[in-house]
C-alpha positions as CSV (number, residue, x, y, z in Angstrom):
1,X,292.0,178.3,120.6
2,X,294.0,179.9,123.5
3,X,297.8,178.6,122.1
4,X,298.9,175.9,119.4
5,X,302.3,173.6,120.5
6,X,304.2,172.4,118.3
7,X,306.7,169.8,118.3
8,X,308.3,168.4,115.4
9,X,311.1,165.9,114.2
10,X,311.9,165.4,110.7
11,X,308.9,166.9,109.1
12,X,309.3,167.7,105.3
13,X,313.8,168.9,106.6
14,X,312.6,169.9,109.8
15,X,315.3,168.4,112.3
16,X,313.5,169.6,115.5
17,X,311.5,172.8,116.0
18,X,309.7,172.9,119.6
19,X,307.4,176.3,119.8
20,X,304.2,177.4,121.4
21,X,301.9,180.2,119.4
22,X,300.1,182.3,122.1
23,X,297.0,183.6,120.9
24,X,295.5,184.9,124.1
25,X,296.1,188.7,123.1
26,X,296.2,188.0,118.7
27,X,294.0,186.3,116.7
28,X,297.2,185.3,113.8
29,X,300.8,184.7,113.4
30,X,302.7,185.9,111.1
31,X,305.6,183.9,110.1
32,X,308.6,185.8,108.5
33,X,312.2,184.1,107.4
34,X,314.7,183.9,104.6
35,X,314.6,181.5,102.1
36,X,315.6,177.9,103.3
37,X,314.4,178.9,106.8
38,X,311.9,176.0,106.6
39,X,308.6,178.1,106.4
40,X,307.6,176.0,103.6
41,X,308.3,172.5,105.3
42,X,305.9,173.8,108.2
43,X,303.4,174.6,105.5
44,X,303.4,171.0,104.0
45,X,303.3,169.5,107.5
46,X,300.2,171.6,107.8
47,X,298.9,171.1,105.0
48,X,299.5,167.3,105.6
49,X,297.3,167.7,109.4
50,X,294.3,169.3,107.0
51,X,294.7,166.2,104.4
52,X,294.7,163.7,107.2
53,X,298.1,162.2,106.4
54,X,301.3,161.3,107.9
55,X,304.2,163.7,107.2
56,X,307.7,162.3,106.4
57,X,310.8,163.6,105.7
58,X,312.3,164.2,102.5
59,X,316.4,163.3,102.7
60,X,315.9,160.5,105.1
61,X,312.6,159.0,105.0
62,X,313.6,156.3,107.1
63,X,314.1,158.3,110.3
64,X,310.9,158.3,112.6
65,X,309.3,161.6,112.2
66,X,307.3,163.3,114.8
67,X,304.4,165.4,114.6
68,X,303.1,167.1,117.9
69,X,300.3,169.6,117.0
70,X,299.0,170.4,120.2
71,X,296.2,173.1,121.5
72,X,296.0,174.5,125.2
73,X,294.0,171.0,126.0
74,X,296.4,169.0,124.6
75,X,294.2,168.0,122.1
76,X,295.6,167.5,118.6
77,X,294.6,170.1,115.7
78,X,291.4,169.5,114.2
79,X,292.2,169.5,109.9
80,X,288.9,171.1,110.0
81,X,290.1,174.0,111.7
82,X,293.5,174.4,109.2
83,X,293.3,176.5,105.7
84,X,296.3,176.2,103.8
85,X,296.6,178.9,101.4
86,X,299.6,178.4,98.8
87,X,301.5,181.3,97.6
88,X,300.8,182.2,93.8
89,X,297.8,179.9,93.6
90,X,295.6,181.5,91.2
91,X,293.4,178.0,91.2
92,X,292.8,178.4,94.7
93,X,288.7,178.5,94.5
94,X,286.3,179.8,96.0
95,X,285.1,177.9,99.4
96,X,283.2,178.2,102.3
97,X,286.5,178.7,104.4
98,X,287.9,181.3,101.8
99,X,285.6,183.3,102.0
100,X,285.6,183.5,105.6
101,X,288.9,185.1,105.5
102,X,287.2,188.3,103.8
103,X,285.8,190.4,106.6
104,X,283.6,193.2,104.6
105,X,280.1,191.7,103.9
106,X,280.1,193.0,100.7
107,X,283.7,191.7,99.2
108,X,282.6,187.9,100.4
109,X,279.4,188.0,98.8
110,X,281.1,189.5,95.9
111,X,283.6,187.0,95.9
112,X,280.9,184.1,96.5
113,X,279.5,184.8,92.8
């Protein structure tokens, strides 16, 4: 994946955030905000793309919400391809896409038994 669009409306208090992650020269992106910034409304609209479900907004469920989750093809996310990893989850488990994210041979195996 060469960039990742978003385009959102009312997802989880997010009134409207239009962005487009470039990943032609990284391989991540780091997100970094104050509290209230709506970091953790992105991650639950995530999260909701890797459960298969439709995201809503809290405060006013009623309004329509839009979720645009868009690669270079505009071709929508894959949940396949999204790992949500919640902060301070010590029941987080050991998967196959966890231990994916360790990159020395011998930590994954270690952490695979």
């Amino acid at each position: 994946m060469q960039s990742l669009n978003l385009d959102l409306e009312y997802c989880y208090g997010i009134r409207k955030l239009e962005h487009a992650f470039d990943f032609k020269k990284c391989n991540a992106a780091a997100l970094y905000a104050p509290n209230g910034a709506m970091k953790s409304s992105l991650a639950k609209t995530f999260q909701d793309i890797a459960d298969r479900k439709k995201s809503s907004d809290r405060m006013f469920p009623n309004r329509p919400t839009k979720r645009s989750v868009l690669d270079e093809n505009d071709t929508e996310l894959d949940p396949e391809c999204v790992l949500m990893i919640r902060p301070y989850d010590e029941d987080f488990g050991s998967n196959e896409k966890t231990s994916n994210l360790l990159v020395n041979a011998a930590l994954r195996k270690e952490h695979q038994k």
